[in-house]
N, C-alpha and C positions, 0 to 999 in steps of 0.2 A: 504494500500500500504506500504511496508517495502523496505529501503534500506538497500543495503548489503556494509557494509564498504569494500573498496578495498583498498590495501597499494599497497607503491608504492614505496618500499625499494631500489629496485635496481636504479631506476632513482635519489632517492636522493645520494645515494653511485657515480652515474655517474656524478651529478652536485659536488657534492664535488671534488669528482678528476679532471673534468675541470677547473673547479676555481684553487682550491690547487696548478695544474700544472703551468698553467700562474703564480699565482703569483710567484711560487718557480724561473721561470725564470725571472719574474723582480726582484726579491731579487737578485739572481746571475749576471746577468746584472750587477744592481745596485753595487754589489761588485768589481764583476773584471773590470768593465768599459774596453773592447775589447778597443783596439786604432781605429781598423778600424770603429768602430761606433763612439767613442768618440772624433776623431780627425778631420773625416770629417761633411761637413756642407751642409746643403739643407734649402732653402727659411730661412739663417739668423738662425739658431738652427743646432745643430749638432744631428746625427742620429740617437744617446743613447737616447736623447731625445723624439724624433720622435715613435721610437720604446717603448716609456714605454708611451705614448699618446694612440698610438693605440691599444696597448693590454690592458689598462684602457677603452676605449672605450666599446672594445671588450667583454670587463670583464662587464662593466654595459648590455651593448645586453643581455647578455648570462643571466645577473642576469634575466633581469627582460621577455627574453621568458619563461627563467624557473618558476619562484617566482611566476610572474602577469599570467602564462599561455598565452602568447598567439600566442605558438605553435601550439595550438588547434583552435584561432580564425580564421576567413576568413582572405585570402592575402587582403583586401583592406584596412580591418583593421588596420592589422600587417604594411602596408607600411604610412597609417593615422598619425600612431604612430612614426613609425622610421624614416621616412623621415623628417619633421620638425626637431625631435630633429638632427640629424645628422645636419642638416644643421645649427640649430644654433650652436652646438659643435663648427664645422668647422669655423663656423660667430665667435665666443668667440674670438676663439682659433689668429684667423687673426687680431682682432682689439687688442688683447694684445700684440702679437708681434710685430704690426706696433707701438703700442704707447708704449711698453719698449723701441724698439731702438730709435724714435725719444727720451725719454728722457734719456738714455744712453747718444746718440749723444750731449744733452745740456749741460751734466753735464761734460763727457769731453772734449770737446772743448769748454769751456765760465771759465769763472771768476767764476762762483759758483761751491760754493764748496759739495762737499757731504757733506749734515748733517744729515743726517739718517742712 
């Protein structure tokens, strides 16, 4: 039995340029910081933020249908895999901002002082 190597140039040329694309607009983002993202706020985080969350997200997804394949596997799979981690993301993502601002909140309104 012989296999026949198949490449698969143009799909790595497509994941390059998805990737490449988001990041160039987090990079530009990251520069001009728009007012309207950077000025308004949702759930205690302003929207520049929000917005460079979800295209990192976005950007690990895409790494790893591509990288790990599994484009190719069954949806039960594929949702096996992506539904826990999303949710823990989402789970991280909530207990660091409830617990920066409760210690935001301590450090400016109390006696102690920033030492770090």
């Amino acid at each position: 039995m012989s296999h026949e190597h198949v490449s698969d140039t143009a799909g790595i040329w497509k994941v390059f340029g998805i990737l490449s694309a988001v990041t160039i607009i987090e990079v530009f983002l990251g520069i001009l910081k728009p007012d309207f993202l950077h000025l308004n706020y949702f759930i205690g985080m302003n929207l520049l933020n929000w917005v460079f969350y979800i295209l990192t997200v976005l950007k690990a997804y895409y790494i790893v249908w591509s990288f790990m394949h599994l484009g190719a596997e069954k949806s039960s799979l594929r949702w096996a895999i992506v539904l826990p981690t999303v949710f823990l993301i989402v789970y991280v993502l909530f207990i660091f901002l409830t617990e920066g601002h409760y210690i935001y909140g301590v450090f400016k309104n109390s006696t102690i002082k920033w030492n770090f």
